[in-house]
N, C-alpha and C positions, 0 to 999 in steps of 0.2 A: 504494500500500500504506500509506503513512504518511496518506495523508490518511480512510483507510478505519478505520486504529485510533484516526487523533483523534475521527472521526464517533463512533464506538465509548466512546472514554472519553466524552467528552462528553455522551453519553446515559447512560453508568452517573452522570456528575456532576450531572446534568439529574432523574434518579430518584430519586437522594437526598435532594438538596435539596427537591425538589418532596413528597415522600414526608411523610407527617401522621400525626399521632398517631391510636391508633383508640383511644376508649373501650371499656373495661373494668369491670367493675363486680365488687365482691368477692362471694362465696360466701361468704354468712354461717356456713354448717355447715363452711366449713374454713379459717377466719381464726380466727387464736387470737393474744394476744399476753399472754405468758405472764412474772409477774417473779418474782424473788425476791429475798432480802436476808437477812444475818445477823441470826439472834437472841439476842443479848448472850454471842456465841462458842459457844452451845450446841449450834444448829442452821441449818440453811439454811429458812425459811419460802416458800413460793409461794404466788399467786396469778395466776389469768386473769381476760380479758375473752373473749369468743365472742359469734359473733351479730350481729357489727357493721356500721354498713355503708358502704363506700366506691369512689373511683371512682380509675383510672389511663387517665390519658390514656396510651397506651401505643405510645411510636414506635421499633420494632425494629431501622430501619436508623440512626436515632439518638439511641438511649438517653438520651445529654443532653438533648431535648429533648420528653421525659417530663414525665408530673407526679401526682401524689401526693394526693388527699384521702382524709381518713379520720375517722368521726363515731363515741365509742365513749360511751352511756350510763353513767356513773359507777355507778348503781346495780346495773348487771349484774354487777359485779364477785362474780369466785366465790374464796371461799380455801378452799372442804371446811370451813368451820366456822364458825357460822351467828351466834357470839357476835364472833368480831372481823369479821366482814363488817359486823353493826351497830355496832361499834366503828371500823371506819374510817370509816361514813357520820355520826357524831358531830361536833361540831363540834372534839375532839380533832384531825380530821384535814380531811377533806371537808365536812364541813357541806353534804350533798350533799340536795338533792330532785330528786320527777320533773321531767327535762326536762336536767337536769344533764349536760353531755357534758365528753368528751375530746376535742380535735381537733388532728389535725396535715395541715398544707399546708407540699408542699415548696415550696420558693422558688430550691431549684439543684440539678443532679445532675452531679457530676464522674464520669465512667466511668474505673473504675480497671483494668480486666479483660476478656476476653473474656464471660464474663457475672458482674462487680462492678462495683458504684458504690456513691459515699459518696453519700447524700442528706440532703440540710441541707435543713431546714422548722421553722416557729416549732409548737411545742408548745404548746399550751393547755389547763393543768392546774388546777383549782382556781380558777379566775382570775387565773392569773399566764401568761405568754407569754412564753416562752423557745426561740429558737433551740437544736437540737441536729441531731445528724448520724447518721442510721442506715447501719452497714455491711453493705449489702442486697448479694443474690445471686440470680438468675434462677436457677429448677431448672432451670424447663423452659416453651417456648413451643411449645403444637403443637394441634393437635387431642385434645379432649375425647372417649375412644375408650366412654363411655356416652350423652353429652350430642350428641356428633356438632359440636360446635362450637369453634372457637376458643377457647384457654385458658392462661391462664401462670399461674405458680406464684413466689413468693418468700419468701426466707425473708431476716431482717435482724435484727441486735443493735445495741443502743445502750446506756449507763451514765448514770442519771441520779443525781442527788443532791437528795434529796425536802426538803431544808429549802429550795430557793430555786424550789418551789411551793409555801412554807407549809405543808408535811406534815411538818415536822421532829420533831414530839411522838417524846419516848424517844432520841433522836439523842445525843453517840454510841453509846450502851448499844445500841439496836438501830439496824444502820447504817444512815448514811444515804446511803451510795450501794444504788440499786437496779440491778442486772441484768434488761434486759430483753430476750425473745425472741418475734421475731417470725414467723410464717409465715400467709401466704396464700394462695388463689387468687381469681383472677378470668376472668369468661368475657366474652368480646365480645361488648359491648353490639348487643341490634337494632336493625338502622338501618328506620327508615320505607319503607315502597316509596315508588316514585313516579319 
């Protein structure tokens, strides 16, 4: 009997371990990461990115050893109002052209939760690269009940502070910490037959 439940753990230890991240790829019509920030106490301002596009190496039986890219056109940027959109692409702020991106790649994932992790990845903003830590949360992993496929969903917040990517123009009058909020999905990538 005992040598039956070692056989036994052993293969659940065996699955684990051996067990790989599966590609995922984000759904650009439902990744949004959405900020905002105070404006000189009067009001809360927002702005999104949509549309973008990225990959999660996505390993379910162990999250830690997930992984994170994500590539967001600077000029996609939307705020509803068509004069500071070309006010942030200024050199005031972005000094942005076509081709200009955002990108973040984690580089560690501590699971804090049944489905929470903190994920730390360098940010690159502007031209500046900076380490920060989004506190992401899995909705949901399961099948795609239109798509008929493989799908997870997350949603994650992090606080940055826009002077130390050189966007500090108006700081402290307009703040310079930003709030930002994340949500995605991603569906599992096709693999080749063969």
């Amino acid at each position: 009997m005992k040598s039956t439940l070692l056989a036994a753990a052993l293969a659940v230890s065996a699955t684990s371990v051996f067990a790989s991240a599966e590609k995922y790829v984000l759904d650009p019509s439902h990744s949004q990461v959405v900020f905002s920030y105070d404006h000189l106490g009067f009001s809360t301002t927002y702005g999104m990115f949509s549309g973008f596009e990225g990959e999660i190496m996505f390993n379910q039986e162990d999250p830690a050893a997930s992984s994170v890219t994500v590539s967001i056109p600077v000029l996609e940027m939307i705020t509803g109002w068509k004069p500071r959109e070309d006010h942030f692409m200024t050199e005031d702020f972005f000094g942005a052209s076509e081709g200009d991106m955002i990108t973040f790649t984690s580089t560690d994932i501590e699971v804090t939760g049944e489905d929470t992790a903190n994920i730390t990845g360098d940010l690159t903003m502007n031209g500046v690269t900076k380490s920060v830590v989004l506190d992401a949360k899995l909705n949901q992993a399961a099948d795609h009940p239109m798509a008929n496929k493989p799908w997870a969903g997350f949603d994650a917040t992090t606080t940055l502070v826009r002077s130390e990517f050189d966007l500090g123009q108006f700081a402290p009058f307009v703040s310079d910490e930003v709030e930002v909020r994340i949500s995605v999905e991603a569906q599992k990538a096709e693999t080749p037959e063969g």
